[in-house]
C-alpha positions in Angstrom: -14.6 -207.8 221.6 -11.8 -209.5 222.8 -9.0 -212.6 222.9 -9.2 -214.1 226.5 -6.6 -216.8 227.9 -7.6 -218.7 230.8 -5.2 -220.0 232.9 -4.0 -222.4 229.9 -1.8 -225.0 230.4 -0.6 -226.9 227.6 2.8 -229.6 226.9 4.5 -230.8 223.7 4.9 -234.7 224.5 5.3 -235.2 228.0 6.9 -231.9 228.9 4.7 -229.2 230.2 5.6 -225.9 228.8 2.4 -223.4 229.7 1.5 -223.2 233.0 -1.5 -221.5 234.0 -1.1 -218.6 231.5 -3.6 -216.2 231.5 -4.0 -212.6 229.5 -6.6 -210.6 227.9 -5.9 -208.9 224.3 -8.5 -206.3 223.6 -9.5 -205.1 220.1 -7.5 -202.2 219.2 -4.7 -203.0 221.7 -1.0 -203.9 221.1 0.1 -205.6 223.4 3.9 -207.4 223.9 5.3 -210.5 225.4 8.4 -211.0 225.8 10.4 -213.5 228.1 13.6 -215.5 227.8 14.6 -218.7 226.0 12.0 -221.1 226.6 9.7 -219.8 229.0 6.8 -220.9 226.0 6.3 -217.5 224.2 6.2 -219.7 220.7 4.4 -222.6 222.3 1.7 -219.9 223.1 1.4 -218.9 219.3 1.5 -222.7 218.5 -1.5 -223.4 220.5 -3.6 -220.6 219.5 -2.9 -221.5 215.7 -3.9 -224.7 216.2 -0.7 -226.9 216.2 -1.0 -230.7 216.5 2.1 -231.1 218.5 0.7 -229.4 221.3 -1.9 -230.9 223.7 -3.9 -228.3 225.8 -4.6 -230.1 229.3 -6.6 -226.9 230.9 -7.4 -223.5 230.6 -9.7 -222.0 227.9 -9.0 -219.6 224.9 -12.1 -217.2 223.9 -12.3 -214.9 220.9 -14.9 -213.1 220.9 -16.7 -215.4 223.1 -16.2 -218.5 220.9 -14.4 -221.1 222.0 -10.8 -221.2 220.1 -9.4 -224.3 221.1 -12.7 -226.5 220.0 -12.4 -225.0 216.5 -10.4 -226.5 213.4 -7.3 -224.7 211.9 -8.7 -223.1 208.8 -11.9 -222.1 210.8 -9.9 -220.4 213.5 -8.3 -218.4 210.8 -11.9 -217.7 209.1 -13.1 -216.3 212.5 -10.0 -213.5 212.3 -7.3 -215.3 213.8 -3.7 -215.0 212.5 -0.3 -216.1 212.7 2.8 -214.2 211.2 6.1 -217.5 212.3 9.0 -217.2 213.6 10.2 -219.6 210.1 7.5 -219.2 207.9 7.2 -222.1 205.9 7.7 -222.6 202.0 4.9 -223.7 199.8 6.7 -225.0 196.5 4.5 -225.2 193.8 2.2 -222.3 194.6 2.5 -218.8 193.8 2.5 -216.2 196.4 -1.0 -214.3 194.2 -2.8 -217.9 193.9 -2.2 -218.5 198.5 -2.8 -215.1 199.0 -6.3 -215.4 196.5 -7.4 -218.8 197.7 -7.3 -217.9 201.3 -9.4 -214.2 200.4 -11.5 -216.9 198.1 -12.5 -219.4 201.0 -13.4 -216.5 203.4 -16.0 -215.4 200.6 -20.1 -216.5 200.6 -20.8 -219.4 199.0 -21.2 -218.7 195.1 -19.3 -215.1 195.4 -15.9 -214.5 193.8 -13.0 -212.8 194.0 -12.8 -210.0 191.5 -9.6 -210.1 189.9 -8.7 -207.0 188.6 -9.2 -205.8 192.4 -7.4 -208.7 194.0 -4.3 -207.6 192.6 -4.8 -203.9 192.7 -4.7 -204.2 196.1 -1.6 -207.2 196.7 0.2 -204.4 194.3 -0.6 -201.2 196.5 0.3 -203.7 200.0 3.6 -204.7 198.5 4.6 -201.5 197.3 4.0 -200.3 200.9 6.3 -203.4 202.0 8.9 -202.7 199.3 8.3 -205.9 197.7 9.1 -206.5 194.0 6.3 -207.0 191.5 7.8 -210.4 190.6 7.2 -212.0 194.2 3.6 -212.8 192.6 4.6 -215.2 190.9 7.2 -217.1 193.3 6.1 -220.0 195.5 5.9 -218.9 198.7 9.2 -218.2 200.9 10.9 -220.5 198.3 14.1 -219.3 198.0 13.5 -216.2 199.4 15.9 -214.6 202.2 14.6 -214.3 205.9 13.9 -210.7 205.4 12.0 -211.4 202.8 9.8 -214.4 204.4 9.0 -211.9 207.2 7.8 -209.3 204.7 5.8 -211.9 203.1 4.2 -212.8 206.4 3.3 -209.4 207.0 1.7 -209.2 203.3 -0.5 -211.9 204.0 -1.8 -209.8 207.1 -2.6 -206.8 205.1 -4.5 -209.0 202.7 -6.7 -211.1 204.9 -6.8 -208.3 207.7 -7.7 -210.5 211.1 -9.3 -209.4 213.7 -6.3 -210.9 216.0 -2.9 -211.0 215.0 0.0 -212.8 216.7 3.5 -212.4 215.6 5.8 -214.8 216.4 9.6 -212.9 216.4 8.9 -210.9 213.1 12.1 -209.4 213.8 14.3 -212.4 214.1 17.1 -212.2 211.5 15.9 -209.3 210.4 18.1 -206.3 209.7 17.7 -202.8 210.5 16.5 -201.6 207.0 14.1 -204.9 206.8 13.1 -204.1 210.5 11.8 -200.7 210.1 10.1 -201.8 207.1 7.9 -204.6 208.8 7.5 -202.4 211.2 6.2 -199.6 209.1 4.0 -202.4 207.8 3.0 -203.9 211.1 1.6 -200.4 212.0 -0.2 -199.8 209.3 -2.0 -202.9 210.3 -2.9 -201.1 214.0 -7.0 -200.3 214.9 -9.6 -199.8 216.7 -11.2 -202.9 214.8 -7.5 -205.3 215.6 -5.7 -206.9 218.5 -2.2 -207.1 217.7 0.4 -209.3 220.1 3.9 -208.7 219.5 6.2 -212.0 220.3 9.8 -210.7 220.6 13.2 -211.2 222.9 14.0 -207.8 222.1 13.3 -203.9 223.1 14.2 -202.8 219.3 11.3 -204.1 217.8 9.2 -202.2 220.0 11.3 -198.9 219.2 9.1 -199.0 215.7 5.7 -200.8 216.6 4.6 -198.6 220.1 2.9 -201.3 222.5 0.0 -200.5 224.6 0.7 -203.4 227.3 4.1 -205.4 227.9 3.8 -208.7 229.8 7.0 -211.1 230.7 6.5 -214.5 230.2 9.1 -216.7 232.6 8.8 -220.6 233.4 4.9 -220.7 231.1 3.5 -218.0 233.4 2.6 -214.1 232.9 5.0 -213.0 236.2 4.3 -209.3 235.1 2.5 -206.5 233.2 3.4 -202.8 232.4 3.4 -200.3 230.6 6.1 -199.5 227.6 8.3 -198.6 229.8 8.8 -202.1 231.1 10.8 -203.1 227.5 12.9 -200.9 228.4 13.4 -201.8 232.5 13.7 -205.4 231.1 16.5 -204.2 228.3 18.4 -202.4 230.9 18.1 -205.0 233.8 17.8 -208.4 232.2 15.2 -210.8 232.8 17.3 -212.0 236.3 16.2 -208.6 237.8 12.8 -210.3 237.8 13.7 -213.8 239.5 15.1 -211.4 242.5 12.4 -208.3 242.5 
């Protein structure tokens, strides 16, 4: 089982931003990109989610052998795909139980329901482990809530539809230390031998909390290199122009 990028290339109006990208996430691996301003780490989540600004002009995405980029939004998120944003949107109108229920509800066999009682036995347990407040239930999503608390959202939803591959855009932008450890703590609780995480990030500190397997650098739409750990913290040390001259 695994998440397979093929030498994608893909542009947002006439301006090509991948450029024959290509990586492999394995279930049960946690893997990192990171890579300066602009070198299309965000594009990348865009066009695996499904985003209709972006046009995909080659290259393939296969998970689990099915073809990604030929399936519609809500089905790529049926077949285990999911994306935590960089700005997680707000939903006004809709509670944070009745999004997190109707997207368990549509993953369900036709004519099976969700059982209530259990439904929020388990939001409860999964916010308490993220330090959320009982009274977020009944908020519409992100409305109004700080950018801490949008990222802890995002992570709830994770640990209640539990993907098979998760990408996450900079969870730690704007995030402080206490908020950072905490999706963290939550982003590891998520790690398996059943999941492929991929970690979005600019900086080393996120990956002081959530250990990757892999690190790859993204530069000009491109994977220029792979490593270990170790390379966050050659990369925090030496800048991203220590690669342009290596």
């Amino acid at each position: 089982m695994i998440l397979e990028i093929k030498d994608l290339h893909a542009s947002i109006g006439d301006r090509q931003i991948l450029k024959g990208l290509t990586l492999t996430l394995p279930i049960g691996q946690v893997a990192a990109i990171m890579g300066p301003n602009g070198s299309g780490k965000s594009t990348l989540s865009k066009v695996l989610a499904g985003h209709e600004d972006y046009t995909v002009t080659s290259g393939e995405v296969l998970m689990d052998g099915r073809n990604l980029l030929e399936m519609p939004v809500d089905d790529r998120s049926r077949a285990g795909f999911f994306l935590a944003f960089q700005y997680p949107m707000e939903i006004p109108g809709v509670s944070n139980a009745n999004f997190l229920r109707a997207a368990l509800q549509s993953r369900m066999p036709e004519g099976e329901q969700i059982d209530a009682v259990q439904f929020y036995q388990t939001m409860y347990k999964k916010m308490d482990l993220l330090k959320m407040d009982r009274s977020f239930t009944g908020r519409s999503v992100n409305e109004g809530f700080s950018g801490g608390e949008k990222k802890r959202n995002e992570i709830l939803q994770m640990l209640m539809l539990e993907p098979r591959y998760a990408v996450l855009d900079e969870t730690d932008s704007g995030l402080d230390i206490d908020a950072l450890k905490i999706v963290s703590e939550g982003v590891n609780l998520m790690r398996s031998p059943q999941r492929g995480i991929l970690l979005i990030t600019h900086y080393q500190r996120l990956l002081d909390y959530i250990k990757p397997d892999v690190v790859h650098v993204l530069s000009d739409g491109r994977i220029v290199k792979t490593g270990g750990a170790e390379l966050a913290l050659e990369l925090e040390e030496r800048g991203y122009d220590w690669l342009k001259a290596a």
